[in-house]
CHARMM-style PDB file with segment names, atoms N, HN, CA, C and O in Angstrom:
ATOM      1  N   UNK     1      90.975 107.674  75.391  1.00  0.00      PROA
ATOM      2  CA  UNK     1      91.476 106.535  76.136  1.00  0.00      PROA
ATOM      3  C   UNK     1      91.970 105.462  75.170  1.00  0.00      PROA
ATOM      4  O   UNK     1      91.806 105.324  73.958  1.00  0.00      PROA
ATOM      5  N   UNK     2      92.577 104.799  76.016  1.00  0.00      PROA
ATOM      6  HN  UNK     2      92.710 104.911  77.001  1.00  0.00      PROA
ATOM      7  CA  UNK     2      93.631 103.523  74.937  1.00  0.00      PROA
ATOM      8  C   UNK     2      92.675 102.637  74.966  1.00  0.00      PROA
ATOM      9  O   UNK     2      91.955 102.412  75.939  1.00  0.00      PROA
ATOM     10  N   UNK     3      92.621 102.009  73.728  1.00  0.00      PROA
ATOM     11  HN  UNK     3      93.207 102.191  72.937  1.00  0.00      PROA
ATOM     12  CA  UNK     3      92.272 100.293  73.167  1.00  0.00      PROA
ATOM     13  C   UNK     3      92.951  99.383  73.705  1.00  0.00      PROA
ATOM     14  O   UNK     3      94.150  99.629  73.837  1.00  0.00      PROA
ATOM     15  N   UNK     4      92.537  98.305  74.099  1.00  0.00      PROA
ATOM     16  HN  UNK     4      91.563  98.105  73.992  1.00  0.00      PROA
ATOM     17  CA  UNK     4      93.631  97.015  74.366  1.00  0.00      PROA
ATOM     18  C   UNK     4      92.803  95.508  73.722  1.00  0.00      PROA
ATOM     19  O   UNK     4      91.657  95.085  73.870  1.00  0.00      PROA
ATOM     20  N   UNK     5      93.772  95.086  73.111  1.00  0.00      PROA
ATOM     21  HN  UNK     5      94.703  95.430  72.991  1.00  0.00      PROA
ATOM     22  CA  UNK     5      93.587  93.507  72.393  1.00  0.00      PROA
ATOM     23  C   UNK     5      93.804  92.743  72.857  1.00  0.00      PROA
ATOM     24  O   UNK     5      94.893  92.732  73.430  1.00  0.00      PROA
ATOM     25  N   UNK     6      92.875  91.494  72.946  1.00  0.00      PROA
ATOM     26  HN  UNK     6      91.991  91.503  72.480  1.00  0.00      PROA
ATOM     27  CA  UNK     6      93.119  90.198  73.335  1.00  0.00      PROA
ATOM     28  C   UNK     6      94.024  89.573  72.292  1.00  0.00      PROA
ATOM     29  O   UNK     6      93.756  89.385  71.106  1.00  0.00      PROA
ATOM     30  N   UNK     7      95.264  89.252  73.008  1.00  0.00      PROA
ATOM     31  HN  UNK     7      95.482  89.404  73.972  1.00  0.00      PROA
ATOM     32  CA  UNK     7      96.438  88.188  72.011  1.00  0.00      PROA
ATOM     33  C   UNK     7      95.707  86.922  71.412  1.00  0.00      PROA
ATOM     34  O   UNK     7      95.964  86.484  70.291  1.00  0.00      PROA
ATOM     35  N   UNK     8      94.672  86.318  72.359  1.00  0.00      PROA
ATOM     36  HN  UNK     8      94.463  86.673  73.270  1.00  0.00      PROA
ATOM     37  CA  UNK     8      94.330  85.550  71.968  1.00  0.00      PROA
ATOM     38  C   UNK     8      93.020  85.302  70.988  1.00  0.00      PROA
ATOM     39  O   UNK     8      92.934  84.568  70.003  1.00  0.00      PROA
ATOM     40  N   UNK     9      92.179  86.033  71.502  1.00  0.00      PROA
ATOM     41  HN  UNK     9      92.249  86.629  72.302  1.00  0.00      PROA
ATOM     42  CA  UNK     9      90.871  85.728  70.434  1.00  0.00      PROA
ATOM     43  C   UNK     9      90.819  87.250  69.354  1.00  0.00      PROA
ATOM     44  O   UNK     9      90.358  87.172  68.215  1.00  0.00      PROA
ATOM     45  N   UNK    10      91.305  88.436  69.869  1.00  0.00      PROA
ATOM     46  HN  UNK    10      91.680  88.500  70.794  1.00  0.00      PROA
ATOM     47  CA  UNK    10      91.216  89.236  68.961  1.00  0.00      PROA
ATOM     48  C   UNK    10      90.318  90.080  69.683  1.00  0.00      PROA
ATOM     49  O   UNK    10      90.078  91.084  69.013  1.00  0.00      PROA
ATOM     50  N   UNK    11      89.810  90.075  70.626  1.00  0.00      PROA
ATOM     51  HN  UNK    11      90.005  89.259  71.170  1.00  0.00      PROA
ATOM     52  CA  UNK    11      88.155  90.896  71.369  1.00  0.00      PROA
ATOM     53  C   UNK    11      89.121  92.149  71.651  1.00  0.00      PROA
ATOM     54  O   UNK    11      90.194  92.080  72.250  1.00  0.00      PROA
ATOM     55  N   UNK    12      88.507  93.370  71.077  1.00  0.00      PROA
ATOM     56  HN  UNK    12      87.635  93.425  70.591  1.00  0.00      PROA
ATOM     57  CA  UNK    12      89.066  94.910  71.494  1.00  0.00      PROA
ATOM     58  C   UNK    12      88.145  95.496  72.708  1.00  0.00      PROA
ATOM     59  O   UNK    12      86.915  95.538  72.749  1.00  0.00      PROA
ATOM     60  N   UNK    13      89.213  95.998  73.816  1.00  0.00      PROA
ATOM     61  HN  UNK    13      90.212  95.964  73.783  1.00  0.00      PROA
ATOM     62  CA  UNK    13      88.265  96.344  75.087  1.00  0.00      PROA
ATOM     63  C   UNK    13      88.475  98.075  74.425  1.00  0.00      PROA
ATOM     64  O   UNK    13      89.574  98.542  74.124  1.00  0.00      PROA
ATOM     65  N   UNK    14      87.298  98.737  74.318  1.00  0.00      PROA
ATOM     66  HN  UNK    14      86.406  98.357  74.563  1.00  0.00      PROA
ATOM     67  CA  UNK    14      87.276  99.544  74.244  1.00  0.00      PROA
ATOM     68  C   UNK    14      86.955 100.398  75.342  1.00  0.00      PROA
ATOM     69  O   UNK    14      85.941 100.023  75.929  1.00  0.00      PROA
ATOM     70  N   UNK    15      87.484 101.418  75.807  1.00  0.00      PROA
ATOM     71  HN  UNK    15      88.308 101.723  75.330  1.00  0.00      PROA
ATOM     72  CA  UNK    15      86.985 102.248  77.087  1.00  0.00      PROA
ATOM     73  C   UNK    15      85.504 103.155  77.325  1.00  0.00      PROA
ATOM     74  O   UNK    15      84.726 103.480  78.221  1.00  0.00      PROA
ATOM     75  N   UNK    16      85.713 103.295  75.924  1.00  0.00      PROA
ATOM     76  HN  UNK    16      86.345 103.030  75.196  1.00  0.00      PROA
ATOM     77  CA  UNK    16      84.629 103.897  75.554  1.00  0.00      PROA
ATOM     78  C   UNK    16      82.959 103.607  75.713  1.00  0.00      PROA
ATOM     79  O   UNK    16      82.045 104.421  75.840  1.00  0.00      PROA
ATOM     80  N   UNK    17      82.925 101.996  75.649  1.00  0.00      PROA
ATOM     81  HN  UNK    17      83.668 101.335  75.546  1.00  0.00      PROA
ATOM     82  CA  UNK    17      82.415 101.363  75.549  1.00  0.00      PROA
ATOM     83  C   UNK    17      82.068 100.372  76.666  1.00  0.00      PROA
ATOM     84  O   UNK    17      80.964  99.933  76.989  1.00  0.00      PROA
ATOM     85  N   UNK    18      83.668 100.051  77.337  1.00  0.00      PROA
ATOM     86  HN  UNK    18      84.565 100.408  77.075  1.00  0.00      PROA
ATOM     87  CA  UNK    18      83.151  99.524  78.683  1.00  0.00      PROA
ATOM     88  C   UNK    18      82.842  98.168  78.155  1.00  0.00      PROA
ATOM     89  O   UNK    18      82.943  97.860  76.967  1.00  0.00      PROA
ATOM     90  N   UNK    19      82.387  97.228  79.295  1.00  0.00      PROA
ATOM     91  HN  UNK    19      82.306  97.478  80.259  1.00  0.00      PROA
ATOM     92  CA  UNK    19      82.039  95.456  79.637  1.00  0.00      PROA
ATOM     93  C   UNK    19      81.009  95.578  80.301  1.00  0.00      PROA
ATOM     94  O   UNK    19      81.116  95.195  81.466  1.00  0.00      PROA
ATOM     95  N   UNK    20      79.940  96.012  79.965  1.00  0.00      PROA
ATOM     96  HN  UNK    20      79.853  96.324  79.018  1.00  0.00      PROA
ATOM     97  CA  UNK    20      78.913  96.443  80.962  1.00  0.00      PROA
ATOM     98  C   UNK    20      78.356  95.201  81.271  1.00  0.00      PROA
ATOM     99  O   UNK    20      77.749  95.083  82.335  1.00  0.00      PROA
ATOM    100  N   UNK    21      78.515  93.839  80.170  1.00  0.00      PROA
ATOM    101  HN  UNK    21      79.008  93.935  79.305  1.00  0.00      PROA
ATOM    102  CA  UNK    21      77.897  92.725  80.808  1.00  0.00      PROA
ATOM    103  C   UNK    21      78.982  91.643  82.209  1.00  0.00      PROA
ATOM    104  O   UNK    21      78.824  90.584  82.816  1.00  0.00      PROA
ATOM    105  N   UNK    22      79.878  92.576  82.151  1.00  0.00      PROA
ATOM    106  HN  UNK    22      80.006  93.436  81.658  1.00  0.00      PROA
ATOM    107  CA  UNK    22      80.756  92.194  83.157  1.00  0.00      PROA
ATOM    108  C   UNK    22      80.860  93.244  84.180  1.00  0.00      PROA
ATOM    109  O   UNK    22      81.810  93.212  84.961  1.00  0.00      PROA
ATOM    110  N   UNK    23      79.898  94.253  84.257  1.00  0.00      PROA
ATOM    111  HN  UNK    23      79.126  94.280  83.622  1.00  0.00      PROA
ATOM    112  CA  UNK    23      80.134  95.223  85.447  1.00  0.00      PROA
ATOM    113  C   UNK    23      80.873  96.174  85.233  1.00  0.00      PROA
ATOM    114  O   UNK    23      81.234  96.808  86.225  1.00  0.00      PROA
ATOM    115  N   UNK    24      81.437  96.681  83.663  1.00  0.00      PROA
ATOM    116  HN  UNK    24      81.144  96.166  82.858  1.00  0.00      PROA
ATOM    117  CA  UNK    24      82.757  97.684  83.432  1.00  0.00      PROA
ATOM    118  C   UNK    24      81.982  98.456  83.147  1.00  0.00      PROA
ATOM    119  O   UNK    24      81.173  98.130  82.278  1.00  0.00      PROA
ATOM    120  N   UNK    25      81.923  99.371  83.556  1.00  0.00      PROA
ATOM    121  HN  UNK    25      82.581  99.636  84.262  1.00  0.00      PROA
ATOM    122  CA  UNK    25      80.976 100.963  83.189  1.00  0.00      PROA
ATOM    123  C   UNK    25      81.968 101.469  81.736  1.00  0.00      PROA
ATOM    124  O   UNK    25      83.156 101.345  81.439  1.00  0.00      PROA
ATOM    125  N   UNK    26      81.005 101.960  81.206  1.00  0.00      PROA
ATOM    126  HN  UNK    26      80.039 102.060  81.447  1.00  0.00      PROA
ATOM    127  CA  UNK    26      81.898 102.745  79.879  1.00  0.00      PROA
ATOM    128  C   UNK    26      82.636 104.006  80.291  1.00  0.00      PROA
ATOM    129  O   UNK    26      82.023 104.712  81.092  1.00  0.00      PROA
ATOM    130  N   UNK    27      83.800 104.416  79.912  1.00  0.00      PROA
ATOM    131  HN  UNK    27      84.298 103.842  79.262  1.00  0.00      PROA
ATOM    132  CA  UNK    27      84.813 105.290  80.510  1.00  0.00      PROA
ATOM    133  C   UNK    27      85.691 104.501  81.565  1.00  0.00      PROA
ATOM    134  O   UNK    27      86.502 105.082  82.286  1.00  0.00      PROA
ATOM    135  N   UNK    28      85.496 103.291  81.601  1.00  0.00      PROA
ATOM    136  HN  UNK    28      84.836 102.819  81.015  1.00  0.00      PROA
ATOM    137  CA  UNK    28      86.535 102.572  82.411  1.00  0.00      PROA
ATOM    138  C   UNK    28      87.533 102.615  81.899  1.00  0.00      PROA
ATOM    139  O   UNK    28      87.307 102.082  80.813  1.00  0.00      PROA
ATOM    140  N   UNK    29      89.274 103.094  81.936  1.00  0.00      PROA
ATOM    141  HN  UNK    29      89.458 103.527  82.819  1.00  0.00      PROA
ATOM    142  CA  UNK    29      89.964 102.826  81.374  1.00  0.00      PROA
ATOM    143  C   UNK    29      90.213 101.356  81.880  1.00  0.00      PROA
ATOM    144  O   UNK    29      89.699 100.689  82.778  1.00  0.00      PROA
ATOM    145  N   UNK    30      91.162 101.120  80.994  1.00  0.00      PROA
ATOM    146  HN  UNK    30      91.580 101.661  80.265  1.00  0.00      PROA
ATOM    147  CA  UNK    30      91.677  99.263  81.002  1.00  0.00      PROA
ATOM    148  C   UNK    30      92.801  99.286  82.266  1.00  0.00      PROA
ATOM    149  O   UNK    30      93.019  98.267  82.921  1.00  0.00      PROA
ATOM    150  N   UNK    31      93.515 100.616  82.544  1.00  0.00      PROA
ATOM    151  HN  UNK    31      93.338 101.444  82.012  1.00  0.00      PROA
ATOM    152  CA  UNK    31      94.198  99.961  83.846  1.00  0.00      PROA
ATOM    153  C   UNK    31      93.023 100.287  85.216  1.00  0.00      PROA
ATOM    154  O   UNK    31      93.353  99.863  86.323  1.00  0.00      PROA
ATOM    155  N   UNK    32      91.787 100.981  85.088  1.00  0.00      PROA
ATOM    156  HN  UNK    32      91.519 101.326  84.189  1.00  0.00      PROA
ATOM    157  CA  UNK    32      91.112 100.717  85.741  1.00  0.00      PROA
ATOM    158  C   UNK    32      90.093  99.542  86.256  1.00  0.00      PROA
ATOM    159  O   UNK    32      89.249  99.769  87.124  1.00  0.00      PROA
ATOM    160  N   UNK    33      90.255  98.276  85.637  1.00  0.00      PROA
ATOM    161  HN  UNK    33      90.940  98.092  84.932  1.00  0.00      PROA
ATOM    162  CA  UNK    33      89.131  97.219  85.628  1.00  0.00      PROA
ATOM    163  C   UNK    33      90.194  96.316  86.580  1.00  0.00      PROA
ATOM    164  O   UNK    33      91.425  96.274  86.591  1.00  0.00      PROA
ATOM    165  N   UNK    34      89.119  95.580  87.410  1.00  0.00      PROA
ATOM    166  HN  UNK    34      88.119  95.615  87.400  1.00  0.00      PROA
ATOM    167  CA  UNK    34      90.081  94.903  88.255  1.00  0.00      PROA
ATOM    168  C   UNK    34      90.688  93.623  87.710  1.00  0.00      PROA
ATOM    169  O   UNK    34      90.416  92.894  86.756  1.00  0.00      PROA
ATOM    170  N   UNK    35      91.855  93.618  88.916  1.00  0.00      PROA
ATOM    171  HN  UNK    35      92.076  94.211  89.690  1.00  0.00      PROA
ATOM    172  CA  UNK    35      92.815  92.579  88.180  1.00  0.00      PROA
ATOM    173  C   UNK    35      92.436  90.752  87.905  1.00  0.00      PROA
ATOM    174  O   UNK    35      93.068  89.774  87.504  1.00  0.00      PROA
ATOM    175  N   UNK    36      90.796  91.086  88.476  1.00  0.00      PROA
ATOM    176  HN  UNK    36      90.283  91.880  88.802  1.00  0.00      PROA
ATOM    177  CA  UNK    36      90.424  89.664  88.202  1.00  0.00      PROA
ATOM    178  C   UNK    36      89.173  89.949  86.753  1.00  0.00      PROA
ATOM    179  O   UNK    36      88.281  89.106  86.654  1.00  0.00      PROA
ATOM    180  N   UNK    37      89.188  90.780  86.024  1.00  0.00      PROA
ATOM    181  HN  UNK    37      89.913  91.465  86.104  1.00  0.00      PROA
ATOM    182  CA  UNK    37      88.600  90.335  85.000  1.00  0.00      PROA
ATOM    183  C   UNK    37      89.084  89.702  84.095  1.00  0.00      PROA
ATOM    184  O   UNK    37      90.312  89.623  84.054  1.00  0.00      PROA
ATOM    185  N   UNK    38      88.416  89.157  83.249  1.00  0.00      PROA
ATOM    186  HN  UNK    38      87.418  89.220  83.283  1.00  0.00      PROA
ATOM    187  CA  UNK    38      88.648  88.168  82.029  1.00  0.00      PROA
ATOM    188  C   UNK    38      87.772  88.243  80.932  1.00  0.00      PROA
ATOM    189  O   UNK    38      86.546  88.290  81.022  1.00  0.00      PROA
ATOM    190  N   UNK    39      88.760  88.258  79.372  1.00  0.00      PROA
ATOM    191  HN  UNK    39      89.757  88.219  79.298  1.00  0.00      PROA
ATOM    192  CA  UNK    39      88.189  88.137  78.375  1.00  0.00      PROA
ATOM    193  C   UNK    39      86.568  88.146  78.466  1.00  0.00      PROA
ATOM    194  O   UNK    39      86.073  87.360  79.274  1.00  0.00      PROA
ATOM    195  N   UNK    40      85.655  89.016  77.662  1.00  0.00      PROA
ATOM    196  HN  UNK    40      86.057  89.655  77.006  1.00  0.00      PROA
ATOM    197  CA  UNK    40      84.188  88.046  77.812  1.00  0.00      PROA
ATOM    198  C   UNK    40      84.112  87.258  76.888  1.00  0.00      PROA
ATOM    199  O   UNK    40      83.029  86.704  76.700  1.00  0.00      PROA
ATOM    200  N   UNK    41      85.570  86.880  75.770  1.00  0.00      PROA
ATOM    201  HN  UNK    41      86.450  87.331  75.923  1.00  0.00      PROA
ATOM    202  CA  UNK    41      84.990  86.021  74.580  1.00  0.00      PROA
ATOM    203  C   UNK    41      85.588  84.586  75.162  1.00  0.00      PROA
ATOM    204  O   UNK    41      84.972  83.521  75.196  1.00  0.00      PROA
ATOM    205  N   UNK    42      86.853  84.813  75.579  1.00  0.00      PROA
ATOM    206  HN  UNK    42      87.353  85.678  75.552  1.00  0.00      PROA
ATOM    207  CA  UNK    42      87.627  83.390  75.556  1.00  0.00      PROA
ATOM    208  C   UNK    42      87.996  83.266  77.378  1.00  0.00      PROA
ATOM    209  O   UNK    42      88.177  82.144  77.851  1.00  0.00      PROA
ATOM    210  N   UNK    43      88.058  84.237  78.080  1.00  0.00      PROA
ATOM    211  HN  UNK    43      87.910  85.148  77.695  1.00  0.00      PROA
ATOM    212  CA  UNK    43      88.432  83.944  79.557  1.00  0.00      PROA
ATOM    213  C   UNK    43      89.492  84.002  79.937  1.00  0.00      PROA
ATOM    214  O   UNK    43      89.718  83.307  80.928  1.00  0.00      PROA
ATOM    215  N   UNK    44      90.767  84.909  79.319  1.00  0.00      PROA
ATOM    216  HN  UNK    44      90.584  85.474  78.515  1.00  0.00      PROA
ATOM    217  CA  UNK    44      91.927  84.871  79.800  1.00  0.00      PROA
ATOM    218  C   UNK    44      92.198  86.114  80.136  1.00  0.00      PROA
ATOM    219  O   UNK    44      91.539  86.995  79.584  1.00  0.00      PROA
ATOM    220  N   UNK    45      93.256  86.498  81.144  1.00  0.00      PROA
ATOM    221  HN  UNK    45      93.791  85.783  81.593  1.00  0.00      PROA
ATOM    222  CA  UNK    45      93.329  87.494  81.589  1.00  0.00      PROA
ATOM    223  C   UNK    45      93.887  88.751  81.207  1.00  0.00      PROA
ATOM    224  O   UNK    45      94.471  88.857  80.129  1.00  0.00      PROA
ATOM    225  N   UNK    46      93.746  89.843  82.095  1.00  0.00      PROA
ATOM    226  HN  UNK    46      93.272  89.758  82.971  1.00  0.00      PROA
ATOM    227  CA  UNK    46      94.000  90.641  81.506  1.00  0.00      PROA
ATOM    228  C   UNK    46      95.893  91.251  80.909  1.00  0.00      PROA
ATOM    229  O   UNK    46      96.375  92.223  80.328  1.00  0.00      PROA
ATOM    230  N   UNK    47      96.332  90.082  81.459  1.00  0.00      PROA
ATOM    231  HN  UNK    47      95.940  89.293  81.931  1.00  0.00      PROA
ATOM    232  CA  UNK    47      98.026  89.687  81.230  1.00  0.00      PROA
ATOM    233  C   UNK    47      98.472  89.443  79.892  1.00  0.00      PROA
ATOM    234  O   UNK    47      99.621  89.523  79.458  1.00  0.00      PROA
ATOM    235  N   UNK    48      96.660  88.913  78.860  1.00  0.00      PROA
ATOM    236  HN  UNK    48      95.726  88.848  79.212  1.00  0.00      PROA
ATOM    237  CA  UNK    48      97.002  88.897  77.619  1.00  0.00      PROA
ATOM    238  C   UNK    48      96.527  89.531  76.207  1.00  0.00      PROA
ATOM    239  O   UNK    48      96.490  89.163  75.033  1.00  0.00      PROA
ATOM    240  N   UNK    49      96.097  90.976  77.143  1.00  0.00      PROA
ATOM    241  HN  UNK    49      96.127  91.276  78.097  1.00  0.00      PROA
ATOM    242  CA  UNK    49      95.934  91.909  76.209  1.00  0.00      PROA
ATOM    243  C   UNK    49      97.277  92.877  76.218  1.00  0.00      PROA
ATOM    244  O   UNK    49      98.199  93.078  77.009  1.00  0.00      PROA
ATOM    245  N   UNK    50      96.944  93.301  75.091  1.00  0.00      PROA
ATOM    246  HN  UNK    50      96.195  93.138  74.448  1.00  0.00      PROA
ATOM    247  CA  UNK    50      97.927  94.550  74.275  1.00  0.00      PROA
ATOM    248  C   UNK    50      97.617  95.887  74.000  1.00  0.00      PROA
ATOM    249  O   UNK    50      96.538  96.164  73.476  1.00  0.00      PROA
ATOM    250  N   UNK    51      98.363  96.673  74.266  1.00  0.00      PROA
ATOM    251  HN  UNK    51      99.239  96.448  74.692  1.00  0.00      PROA
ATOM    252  CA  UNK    51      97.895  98.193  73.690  1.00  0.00      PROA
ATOM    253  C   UNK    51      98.029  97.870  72.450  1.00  0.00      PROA
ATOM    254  O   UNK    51      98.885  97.178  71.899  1.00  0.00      PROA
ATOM    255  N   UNK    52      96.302  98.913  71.675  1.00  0.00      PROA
ATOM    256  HN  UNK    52      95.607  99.474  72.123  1.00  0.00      PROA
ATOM    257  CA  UNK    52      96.441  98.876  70.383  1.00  0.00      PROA
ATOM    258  C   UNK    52      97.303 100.375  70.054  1.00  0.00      PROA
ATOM    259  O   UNK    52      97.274 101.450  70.653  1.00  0.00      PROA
ATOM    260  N   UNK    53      98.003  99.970  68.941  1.00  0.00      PROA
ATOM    261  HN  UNK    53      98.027  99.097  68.454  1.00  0.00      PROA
ATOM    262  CA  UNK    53      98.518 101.623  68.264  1.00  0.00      PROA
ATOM    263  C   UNK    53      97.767 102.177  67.573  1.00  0.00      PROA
ATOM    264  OT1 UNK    53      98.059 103.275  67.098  1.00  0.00      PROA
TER     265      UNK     53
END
């Protein structure tokens, strides 16, 4: 599964790994998390992450 970066603080959502303190089970991919999560470092959405290469 793909990596995605926060533009802004740098926080890597890994899929692998999941947001479990936000309810993201690990194996979540990133177009699977809903469209109201946010950063857990800085709070911005998910409009300002990036696929990593």
């Amino acid at each position: 599964m793909k990596k995605y970066v926060c533009e802004v603080c740098g926080y890597v959502y890994d899929p692998a790994l999941g947001d479990p303190d936000s309810g993201i089970e690990p194996g979540t991919a990133f177009d699977d998390i809903p469209d109201d999560w946010v950063c857990p470092l800085c709070g911005v959405g998910k409009d300002d992450f990036v696929l990593v290469d």
